[in-house]
N, C-alpha and C positions, 0 to 999 in steps of 0.2 A: 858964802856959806853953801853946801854941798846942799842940795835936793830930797837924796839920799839919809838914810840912817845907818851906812856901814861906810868902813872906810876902806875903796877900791877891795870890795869882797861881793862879788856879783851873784855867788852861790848861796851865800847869807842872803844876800838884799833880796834873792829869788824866793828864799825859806820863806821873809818877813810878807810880802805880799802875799804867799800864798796863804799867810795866815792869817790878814786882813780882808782876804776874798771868803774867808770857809766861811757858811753860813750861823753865824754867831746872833745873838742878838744887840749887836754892837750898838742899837740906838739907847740900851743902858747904862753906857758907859759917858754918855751924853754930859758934857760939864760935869763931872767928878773930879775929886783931886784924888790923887794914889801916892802915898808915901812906902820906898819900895826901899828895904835894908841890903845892903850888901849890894851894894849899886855897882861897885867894881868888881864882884866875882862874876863866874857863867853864867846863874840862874838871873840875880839880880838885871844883869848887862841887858842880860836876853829879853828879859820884859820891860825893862827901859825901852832898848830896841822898837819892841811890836809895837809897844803906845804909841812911841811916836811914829811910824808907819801909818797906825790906825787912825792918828790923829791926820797926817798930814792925806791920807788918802779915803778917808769917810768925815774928813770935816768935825770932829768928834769935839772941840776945845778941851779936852783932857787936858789938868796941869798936873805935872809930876815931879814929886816931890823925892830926890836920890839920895840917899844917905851913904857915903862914903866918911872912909877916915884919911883918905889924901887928895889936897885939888889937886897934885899932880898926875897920880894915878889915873884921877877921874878925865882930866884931861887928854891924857894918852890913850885911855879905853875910848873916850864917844867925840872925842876931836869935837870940829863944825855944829855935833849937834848940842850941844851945853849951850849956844848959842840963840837956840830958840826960844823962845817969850815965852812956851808953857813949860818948860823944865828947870828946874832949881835944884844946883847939889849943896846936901846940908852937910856942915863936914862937923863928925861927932865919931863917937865910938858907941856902940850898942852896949857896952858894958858901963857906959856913965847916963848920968840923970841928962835928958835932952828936952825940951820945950821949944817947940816948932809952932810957929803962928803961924797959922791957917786950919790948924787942926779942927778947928769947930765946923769944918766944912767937909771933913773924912767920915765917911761912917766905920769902915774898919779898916785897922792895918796887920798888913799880914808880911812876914818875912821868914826867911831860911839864913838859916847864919852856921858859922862854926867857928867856937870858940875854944880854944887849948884840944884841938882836934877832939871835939865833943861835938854834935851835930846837933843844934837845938832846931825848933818852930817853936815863933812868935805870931800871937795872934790877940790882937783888943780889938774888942768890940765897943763904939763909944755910943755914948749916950744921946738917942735923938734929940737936935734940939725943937722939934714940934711939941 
């Protein structure tokens, strides 16, 4: 399993760290889970991507939760890293009813999608369980 969160793209993997060094306040990202739609397009890939950078380089345990509608696809976009213990690809479509266990552990989920070349944002906010 590659180290790395890109695949032989030295120019990306330089982006991804530089984005894990800006001064964030990355200790709140601390054990969250992130369920992130559109896991195989630009935006979705891209923040897959960072997490697990941020994960593997600030020690974060972030689990991330990828919704894609092909394991192949999902395969071909993040190789090696599907591989890691905190990422899981949920394979569904954003236009059918989905029920993902672990959700009581999200506080909100947020995505960019496009559907019949219609650009929506998705956004729940759930309810604490304190």
């Amino acid at each position: 399993m590659s180290l790395f969160e890109t695949k032989n793209d030295s120019v990306l993997q330089e982006d991804l760290e530089n984005i894990v060094n800006y001064p964030l306040e990355w200790d709140n990202f601390k054990g969250k889970t992130f369920f992130i739609t559109g896991a195989t397009g630009l935006v979705g890939a891209s923040v897959i991507r960072a997490l697990c950078c941020a994960n593997r380089v600030r020690f974060l345990n972030i689990r991330i939760l990828a919704l894609a509608r092909s394991e192949e696809k999902a395969k071909d976009i993040f190789g090696d890293l599907i591989e890691r213990e905190n990422i899981g690809i949920v394979l569904s479509d954003i236009t059918k009813e989905l029920i993902v266990d672990g959700t009581n552990t999200m506080e909100t989920i947020s995505g960019l999608f496009s559907y019949n070349s219609t650009t929506k944002v998705l956004t729940i906010t759930l309810p604490s369980s304190d």
